[in-house]
Structure formats: structure tokens, C-alpha cells
VEXVOGU-237877 format. One record per residue: residue number from 1; residue in three letters; x, y, z of N, C-alpha, C in turn. Coordinates in nm, 3 decimals. Example, Ala and Ser with C-alpha at 12.3 -4.5 7.8 and 13.67 -1.06 7.14 Angstrom:
<rs>
+-----+------+---------+---------+---------+---------+---------+---------+---------+---------+---------+
| pos | code |     nxx |     nyy |     nzz |    caxx |    cayy |    cazz |     cxx |     cyy |     czz |
+-----+------+---------+---------+---------+---------+---------+---------+---------+---------+---------+
|   1 |  ALA |   1.319 |  -0.569 |   0.780 |   1.230 |  -0.450 |   0.780 |   1.320 |  -0.330 |   0.780 |
|   2 |  SER |   1.285 |  -0.225 |   0.708 |   1.367 |  -0.106 |   0.714 |   1.290 |   0.003 |   0.787 |
+-----+------+---------+---------+---------+---------+---------+---------+---------+---------+---------+
</rs>
This chain:
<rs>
+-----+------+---------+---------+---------+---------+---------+---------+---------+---------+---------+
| pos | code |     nxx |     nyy |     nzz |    caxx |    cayy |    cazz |     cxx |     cyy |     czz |
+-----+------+---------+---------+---------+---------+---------+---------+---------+---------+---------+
|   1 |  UNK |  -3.045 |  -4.588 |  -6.357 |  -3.150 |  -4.686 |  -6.376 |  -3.228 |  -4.652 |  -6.502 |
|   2 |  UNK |  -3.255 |  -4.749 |  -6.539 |  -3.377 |  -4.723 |  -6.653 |  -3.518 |  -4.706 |  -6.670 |
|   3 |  UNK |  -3.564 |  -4.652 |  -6.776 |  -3.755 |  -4.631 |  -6.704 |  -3.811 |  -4.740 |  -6.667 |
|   4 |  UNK |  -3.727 |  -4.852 |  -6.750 |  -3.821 |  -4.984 |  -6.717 |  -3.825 |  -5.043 |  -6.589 |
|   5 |  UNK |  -3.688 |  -5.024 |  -6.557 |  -3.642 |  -5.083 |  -6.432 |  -3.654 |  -5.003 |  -6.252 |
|   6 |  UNK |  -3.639 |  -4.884 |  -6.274 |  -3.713 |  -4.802 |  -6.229 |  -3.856 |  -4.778 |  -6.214 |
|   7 |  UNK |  -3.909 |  -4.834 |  -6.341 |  -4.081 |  -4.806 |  -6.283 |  -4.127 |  -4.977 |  -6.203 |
|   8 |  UNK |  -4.059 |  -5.065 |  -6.240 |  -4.133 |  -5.199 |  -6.150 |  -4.054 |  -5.166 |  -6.010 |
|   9 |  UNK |  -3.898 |  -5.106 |  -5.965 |  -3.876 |  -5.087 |  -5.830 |  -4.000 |  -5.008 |  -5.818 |
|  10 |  UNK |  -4.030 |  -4.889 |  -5.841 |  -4.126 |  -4.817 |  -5.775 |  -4.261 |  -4.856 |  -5.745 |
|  11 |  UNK |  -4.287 |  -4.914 |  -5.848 |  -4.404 |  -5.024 |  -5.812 |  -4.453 |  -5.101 |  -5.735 |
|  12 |  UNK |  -4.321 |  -5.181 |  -5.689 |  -4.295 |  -5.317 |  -5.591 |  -4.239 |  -5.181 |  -5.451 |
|  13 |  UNK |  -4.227 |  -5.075 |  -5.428 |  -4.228 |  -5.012 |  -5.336 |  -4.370 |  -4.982 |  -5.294 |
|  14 |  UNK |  -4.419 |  -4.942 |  -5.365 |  -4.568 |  -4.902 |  -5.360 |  -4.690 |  -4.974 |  -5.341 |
|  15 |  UNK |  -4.625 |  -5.097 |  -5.398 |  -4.747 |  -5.212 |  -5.331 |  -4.704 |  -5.284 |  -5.164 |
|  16 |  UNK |  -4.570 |  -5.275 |  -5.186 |  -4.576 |  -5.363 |  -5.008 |  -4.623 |  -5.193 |  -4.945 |
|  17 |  UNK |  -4.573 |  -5.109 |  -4.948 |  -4.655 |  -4.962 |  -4.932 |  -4.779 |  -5.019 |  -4.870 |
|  18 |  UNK |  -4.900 |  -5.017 |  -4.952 |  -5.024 |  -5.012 |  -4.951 |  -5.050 |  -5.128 |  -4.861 |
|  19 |  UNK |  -4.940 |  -5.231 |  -4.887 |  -4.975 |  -5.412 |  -4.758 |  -4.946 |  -5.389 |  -4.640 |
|  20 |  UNK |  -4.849 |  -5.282 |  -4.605 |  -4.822 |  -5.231 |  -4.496 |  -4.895 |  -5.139 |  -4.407 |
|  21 |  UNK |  -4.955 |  -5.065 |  -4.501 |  -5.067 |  -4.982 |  -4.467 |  -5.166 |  -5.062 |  -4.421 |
|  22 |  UNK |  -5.227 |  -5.155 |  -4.501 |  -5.342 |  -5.173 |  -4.486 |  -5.352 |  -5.309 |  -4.376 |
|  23 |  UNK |  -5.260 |  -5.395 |  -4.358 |  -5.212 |  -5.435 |  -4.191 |  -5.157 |  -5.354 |  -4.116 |
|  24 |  UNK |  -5.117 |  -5.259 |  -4.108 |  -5.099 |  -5.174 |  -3.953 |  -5.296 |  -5.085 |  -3.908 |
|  25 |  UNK |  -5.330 |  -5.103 |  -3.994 |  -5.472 |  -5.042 |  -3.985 |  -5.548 |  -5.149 |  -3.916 |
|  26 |  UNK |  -5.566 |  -5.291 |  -3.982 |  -5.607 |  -5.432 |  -3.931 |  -5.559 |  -5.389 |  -3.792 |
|  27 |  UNK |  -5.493 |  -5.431 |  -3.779 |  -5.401 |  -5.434 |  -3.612 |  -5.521 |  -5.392 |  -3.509 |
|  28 |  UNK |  -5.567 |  -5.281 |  -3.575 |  -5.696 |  -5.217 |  -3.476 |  -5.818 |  -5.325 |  -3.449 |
|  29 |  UNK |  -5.807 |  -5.441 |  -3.487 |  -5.881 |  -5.517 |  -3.483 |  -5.852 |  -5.617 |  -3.369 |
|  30 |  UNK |  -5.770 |  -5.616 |  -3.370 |  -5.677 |  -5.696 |  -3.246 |  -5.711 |  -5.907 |  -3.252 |
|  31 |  UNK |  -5.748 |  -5.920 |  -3.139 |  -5.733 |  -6.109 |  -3.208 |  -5.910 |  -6.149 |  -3.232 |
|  32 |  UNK |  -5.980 |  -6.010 |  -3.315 |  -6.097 |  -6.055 |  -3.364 |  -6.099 |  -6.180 |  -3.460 |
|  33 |  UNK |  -5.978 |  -6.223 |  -3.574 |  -6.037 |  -6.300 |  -3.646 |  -5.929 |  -6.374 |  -3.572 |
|  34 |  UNK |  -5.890 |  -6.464 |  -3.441 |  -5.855 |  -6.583 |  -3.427 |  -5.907 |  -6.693 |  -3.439 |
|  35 |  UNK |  -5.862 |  -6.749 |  -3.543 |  -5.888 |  -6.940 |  -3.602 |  -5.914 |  -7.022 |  -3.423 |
|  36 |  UNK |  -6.050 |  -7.077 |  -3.495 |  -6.121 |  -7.153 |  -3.387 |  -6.230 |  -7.132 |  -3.282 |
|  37 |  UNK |  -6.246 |  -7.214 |  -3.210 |  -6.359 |  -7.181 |  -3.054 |  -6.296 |  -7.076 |  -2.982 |
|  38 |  UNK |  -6.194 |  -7.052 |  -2.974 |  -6.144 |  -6.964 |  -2.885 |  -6.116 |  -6.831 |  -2.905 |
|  39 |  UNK |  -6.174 |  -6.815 |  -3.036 |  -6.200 |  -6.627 |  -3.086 |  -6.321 |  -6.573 |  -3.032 |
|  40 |  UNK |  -6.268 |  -6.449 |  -2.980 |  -6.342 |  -6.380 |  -2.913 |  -6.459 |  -6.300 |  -3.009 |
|  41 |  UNK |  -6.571 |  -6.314 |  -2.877 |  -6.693 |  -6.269 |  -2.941 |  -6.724 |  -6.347 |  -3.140 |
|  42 |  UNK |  -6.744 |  -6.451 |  -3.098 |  -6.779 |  -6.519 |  -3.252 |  -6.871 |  -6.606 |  -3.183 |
|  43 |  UNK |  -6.960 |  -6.657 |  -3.312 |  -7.081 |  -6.734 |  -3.302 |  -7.076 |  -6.827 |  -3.424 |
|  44 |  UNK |  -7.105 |  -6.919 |  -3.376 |  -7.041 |  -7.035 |  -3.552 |  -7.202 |  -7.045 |  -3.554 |
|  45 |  UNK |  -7.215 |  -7.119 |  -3.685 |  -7.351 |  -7.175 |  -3.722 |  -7.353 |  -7.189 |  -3.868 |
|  46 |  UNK |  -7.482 |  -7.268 |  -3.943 |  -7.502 |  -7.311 |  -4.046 |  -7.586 |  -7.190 |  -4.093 |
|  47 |  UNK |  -7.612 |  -7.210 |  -4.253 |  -7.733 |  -7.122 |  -4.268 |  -7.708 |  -7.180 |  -4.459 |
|  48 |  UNK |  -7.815 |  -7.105 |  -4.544 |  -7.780 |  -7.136 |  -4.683 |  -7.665 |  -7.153 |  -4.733 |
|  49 |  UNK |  -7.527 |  -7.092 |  -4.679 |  -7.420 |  -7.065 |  -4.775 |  -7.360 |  -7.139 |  -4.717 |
|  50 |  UNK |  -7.385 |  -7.226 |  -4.629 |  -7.276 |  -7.316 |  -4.533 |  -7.259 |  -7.303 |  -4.417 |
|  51 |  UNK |  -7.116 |  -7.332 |  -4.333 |  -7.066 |  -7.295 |  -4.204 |  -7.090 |  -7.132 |  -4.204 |
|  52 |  UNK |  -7.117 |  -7.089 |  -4.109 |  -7.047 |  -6.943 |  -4.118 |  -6.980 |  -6.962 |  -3.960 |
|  53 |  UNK |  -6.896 |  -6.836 |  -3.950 |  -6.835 |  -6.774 |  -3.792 |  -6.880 |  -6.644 |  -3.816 |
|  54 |  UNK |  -6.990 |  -6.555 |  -3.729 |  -6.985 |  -6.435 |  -3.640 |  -6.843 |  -6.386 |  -3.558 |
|  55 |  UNK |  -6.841 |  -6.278 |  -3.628 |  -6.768 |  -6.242 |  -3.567 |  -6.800 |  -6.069 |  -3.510 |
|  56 |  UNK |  -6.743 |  -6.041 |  -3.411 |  -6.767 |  -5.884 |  -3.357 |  -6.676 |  -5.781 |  -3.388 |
|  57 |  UNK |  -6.665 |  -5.790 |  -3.564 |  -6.578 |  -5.671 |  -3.634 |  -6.653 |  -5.610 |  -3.696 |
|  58 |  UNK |  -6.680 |  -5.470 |  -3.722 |  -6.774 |  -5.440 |  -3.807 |  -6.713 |  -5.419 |  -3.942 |
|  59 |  UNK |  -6.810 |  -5.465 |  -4.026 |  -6.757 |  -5.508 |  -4.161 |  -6.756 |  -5.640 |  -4.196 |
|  60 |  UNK |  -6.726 |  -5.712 |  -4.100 |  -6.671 |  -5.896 |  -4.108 |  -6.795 |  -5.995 |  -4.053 |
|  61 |  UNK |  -6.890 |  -5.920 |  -4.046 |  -7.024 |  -6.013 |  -3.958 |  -7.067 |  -6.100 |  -4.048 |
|  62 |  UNK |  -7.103 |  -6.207 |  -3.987 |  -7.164 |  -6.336 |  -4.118 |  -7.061 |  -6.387 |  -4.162 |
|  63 |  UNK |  -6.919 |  -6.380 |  -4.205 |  -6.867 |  -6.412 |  -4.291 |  -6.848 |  -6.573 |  -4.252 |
|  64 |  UNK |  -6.780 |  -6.653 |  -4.382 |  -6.808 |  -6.763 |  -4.386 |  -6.676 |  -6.823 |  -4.287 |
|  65 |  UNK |  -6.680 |  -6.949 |  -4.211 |  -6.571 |  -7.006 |  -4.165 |  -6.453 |  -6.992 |  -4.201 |
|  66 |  UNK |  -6.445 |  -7.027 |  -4.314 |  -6.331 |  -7.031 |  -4.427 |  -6.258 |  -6.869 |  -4.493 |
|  67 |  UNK |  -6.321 |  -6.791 |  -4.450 |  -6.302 |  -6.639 |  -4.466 |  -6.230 |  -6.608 |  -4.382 |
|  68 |  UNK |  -6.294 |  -6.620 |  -4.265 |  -6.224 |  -6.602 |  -4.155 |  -6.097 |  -6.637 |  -4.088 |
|  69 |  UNK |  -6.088 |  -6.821 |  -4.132 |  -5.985 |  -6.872 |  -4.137 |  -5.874 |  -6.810 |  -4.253 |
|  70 |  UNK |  -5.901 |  -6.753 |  -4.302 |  -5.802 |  -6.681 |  -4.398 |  -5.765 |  -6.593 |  -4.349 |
|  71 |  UNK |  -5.849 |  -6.487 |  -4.287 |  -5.788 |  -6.354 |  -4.216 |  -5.730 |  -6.382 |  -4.088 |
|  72 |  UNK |  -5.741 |  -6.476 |  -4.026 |  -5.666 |  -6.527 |  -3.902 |  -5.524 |  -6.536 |  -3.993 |
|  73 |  UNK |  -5.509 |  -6.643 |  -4.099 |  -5.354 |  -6.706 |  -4.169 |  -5.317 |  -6.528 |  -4.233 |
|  74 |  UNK |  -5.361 |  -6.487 |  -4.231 |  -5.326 |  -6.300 |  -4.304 |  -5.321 |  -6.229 |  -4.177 |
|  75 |  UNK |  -5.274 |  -6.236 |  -4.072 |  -5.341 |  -6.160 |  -3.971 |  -5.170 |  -6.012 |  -4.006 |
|  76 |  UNK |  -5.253 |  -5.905 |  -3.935 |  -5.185 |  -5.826 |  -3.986 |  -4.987 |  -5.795 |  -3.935 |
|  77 |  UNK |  -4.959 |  -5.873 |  -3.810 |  -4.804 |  -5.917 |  -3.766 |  -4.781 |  -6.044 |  -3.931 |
|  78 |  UNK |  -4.864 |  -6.114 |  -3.927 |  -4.775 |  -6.206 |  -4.030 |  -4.738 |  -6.129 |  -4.170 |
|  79 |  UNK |  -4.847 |  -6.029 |  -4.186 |  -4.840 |  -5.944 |  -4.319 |  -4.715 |  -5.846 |  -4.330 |
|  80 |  UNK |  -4.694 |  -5.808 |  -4.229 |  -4.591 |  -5.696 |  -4.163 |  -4.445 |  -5.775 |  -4.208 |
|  81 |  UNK |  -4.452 |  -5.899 |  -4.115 |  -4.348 |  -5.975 |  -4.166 |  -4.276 |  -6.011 |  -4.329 |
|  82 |  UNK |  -4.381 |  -6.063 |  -4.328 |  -4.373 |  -6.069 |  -4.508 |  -4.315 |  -5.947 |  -4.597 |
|  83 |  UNK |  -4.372 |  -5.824 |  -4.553 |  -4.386 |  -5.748 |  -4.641 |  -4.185 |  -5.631 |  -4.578 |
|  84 |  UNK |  -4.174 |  -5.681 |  -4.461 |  -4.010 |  -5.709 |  -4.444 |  -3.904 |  -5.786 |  -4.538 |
|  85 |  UNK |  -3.970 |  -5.874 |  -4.550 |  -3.875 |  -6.000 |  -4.601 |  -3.892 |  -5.951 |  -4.784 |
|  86 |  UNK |  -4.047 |  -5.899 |  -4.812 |  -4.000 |  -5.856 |  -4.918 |  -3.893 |  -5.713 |  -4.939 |
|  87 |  UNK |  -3.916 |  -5.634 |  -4.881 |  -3.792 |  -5.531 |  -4.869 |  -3.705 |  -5.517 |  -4.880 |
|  88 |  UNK |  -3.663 |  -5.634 |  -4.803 |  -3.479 |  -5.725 |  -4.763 |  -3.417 |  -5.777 |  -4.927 |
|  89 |  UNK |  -3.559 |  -5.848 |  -4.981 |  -3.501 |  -5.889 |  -5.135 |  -3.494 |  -5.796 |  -5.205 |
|  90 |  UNK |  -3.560 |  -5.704 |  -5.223 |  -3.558 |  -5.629 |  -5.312 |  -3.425 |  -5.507 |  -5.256 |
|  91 |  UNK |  -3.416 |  -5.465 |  -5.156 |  -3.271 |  -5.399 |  -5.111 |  -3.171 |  -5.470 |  -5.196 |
|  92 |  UNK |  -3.189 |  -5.582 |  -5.173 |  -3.047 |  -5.689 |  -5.211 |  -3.054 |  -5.692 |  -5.382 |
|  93 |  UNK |  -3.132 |  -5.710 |  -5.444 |  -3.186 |  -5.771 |  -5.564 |  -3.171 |  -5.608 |  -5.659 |
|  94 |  UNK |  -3.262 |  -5.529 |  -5.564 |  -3.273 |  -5.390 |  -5.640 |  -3.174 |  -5.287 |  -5.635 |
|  95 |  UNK |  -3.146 |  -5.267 |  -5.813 |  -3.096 |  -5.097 |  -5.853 |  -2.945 |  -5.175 |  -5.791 |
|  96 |  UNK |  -2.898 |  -5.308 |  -5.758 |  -2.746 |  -5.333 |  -5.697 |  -2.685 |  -5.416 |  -5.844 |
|  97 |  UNK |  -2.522 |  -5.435 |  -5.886 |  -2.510 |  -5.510 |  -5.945 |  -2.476 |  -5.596 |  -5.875 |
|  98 |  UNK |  -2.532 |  -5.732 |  -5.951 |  -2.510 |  -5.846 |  -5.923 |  -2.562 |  -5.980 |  -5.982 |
|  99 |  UNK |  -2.519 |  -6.082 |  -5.945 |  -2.531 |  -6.219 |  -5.971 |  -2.674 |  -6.283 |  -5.908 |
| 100 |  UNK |  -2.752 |  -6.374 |  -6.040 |  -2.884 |  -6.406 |  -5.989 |  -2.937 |  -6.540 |  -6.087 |
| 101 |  UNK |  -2.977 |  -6.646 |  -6.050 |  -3.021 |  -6.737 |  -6.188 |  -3.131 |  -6.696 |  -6.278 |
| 102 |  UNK |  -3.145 |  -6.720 |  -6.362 |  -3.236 |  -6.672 |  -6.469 |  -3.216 |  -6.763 |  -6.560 |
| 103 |  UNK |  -3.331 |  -6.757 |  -6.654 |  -3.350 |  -6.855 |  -6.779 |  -3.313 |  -6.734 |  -6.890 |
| 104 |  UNK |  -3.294 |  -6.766 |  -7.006 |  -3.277 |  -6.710 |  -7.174 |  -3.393 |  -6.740 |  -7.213 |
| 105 |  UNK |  -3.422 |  -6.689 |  -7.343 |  -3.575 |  -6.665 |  -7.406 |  -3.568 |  -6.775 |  -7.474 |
| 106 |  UNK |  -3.529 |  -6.905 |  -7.477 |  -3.531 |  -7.017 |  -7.466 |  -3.595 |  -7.151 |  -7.371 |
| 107 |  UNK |  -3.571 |  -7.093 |  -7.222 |  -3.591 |  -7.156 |  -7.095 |  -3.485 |  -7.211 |  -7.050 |
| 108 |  UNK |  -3.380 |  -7.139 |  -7.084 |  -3.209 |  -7.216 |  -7.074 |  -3.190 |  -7.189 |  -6.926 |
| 109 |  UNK |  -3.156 |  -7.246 |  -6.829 |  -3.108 |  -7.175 |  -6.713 |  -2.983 |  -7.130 |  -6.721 |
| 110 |  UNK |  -2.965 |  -7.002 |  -6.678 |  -2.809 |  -6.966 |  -6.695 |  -2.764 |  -6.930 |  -6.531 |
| 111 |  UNK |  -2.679 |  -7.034 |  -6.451 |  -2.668 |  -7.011 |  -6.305 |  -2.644 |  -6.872 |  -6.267 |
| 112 |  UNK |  -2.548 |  -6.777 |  -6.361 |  -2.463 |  -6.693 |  -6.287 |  -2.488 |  -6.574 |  -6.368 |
| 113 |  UNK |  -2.616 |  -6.564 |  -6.383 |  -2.669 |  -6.432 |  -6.531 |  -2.584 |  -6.294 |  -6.463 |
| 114 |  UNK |  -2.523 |  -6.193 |  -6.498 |  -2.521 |  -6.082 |  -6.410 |  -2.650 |  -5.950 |  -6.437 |
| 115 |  UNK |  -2.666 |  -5.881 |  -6.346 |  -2.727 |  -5.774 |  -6.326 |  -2.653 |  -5.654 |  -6.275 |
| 116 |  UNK |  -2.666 |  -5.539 |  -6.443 |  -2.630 |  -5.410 |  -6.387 |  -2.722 |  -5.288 |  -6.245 |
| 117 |  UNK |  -2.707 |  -5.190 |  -6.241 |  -2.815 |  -5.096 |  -6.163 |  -2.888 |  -5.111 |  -6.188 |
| 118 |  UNK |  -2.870 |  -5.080 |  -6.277 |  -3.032 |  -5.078 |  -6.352 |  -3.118 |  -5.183 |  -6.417 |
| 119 |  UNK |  -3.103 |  -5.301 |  -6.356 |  -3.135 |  -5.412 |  -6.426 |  -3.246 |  -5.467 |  -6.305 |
| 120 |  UNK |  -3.396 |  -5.512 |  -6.364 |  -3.473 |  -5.589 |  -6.294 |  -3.472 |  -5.725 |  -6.280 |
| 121 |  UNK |  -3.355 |  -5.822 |  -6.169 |  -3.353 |  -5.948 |  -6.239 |  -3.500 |  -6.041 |  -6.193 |
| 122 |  UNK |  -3.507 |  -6.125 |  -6.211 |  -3.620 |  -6.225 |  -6.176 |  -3.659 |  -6.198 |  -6.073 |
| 123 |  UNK |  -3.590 |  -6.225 |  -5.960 |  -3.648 |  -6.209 |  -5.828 |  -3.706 |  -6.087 |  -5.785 |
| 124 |  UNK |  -3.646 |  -6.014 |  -5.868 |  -3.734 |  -5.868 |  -5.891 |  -3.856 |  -5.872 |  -5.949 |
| 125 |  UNK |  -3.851 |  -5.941 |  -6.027 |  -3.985 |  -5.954 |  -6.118 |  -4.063 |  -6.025 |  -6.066 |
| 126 |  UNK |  -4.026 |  -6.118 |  -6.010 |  -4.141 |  -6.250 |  -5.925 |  -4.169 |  -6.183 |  -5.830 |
| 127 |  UNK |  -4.136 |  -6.077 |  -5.730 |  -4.189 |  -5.987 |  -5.626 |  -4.280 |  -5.946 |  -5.712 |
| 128 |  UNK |  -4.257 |  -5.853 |  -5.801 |  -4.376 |  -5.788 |  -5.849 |  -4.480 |  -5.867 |  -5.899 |
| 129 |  UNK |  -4.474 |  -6.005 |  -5.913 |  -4.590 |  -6.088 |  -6.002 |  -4.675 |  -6.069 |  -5.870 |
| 130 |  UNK |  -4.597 |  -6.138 |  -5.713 |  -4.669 |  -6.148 |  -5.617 |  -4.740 |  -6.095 |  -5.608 |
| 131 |  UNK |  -4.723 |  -5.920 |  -5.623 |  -4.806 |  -5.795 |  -5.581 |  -4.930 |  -5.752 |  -5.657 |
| 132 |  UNK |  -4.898 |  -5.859 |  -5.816 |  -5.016 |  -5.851 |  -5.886 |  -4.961 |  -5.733 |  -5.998 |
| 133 |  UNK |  -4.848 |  -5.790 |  -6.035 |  -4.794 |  -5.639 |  -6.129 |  -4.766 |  -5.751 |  -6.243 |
| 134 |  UNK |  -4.868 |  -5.744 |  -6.342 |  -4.842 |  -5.835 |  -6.460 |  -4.725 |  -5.805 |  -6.553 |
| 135 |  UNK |  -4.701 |  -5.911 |  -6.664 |  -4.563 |  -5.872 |  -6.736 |  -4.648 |  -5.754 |  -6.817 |
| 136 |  UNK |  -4.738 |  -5.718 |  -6.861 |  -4.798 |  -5.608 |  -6.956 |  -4.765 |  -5.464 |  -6.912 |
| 137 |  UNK |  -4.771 |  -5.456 |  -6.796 |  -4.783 |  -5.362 |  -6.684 |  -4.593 |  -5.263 |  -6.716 |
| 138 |  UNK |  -4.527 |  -5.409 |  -6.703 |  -4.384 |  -5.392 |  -6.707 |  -4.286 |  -5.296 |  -6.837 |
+-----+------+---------+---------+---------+---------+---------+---------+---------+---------+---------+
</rs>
């Protein structure tokens, strides 16, 4: 492998790493942020900033409806999942040769580009955009 290609696998290891970590930790929270009337121990209400939902996490008190409703759609099984499915691509995708679409420094699509070991193809790279790993970085 190469440094280049080698340092975004390690990268894109290291960030679902840290997503994994940091939903198996959530978990301890259990169905505190469930979306709706039917989450436990919460208190809805208005105030300056809008809707809010109470909730009985410490750390998460006050937060706004819409916050919450986010950490319910993030809850830490869906994160777990995800961060599987990224694995699976990157097993498949990473450090293997093989066949993948890609564009030329044109925007040409080329269906059947190949990829050596050591080669980061797109789908490699678009994992890492996910994770917040810019092209500068690369």
C-alpha cells in the first residue's frame, strides 16, 4: 500500500472507531431520547428559543424538540448499524484489487476504472468525506 492510501484506510478505521465508541457509550442512555409523547421522563414546553423537550439525561436537559428528534433518528443501534455497513465497504473497496466507477480529471465517467492494493477508489474516498476527512487532509 501506499502512504497515501494507507493513511485515508487508517483514517476511515479510526473514525467509524470513535462512532462506535461513542454509540456503545450512548446505549447507557437507553430509550431516553425516544421521538414523541411517549419518551420517558420528558416534559415538552415553549420558552424564548421555541419548542423545547425535557428530557431526564444529564447533559441533554432543555434541549430543543428538534435536537432531540435528531438523537432519537442517531440513536446509538442505528449508529452501530451504519458504522457496520461502513466496514463491509471498505473490507470490499479497501487495500483489494478491483473494479469500481469513477470519473477522470475531466468528469468523464469511466464504468470499469480498476484499482490496485494500494489504491483508494471513490467509494473509499466518499466514506472518508462522510467521516469529515476533507480532500486536503488526503
Amino acid at each position: 500500500m501506499n502512504a497515501r492510501s494507507e493513511g485515508v484506510f487508517t483514517w476511515l478505521d479510526d473514525a467509524i472507531s470513535e462512532r462506535e465508541n461513542a454509540a456503545r457509550a450512548a446505549e447507557s442512555f437507553g430509550d431516553a431520547f425516544a421521538a414523541g409523547p411517549e419518551a420517558p421522563d420528558c416534559v415538552y414546553g415553549t420558552g424564548p428559543g421555541g419548542p423545547y423537550m425535557r428530557v431526564a439525561v444529564p447533559g441533554f436537559e432543555g434541549q430543543t424538540e428538534a435536537a432531540v428528534a435528531h438523537f432519537a433518528l442517531n440513536d446509538p443501534a442505528s449508529v452501530l448499524r451504519r458504522c457496520a455497513a461502513d466496514r463491509k465497504l471498505l473490507k470490499l473497496h479497501g487495500g483489494n484489487m478491483h473494479s469500481c466507477p469513477a470519473t477522470d480529471e475531466t468528469d468523464y465517467l469511466d464504468e470499469w476504472t480498476h484499482f490496485g492494493y494500494d489504491d483508494a477508489c471513490p467509494v473509499v474516498q466518499l466514506l472518508a468525506d462522510s467521516y469529515g476527512q476533507t480532500k486536503g487532509e488526503r
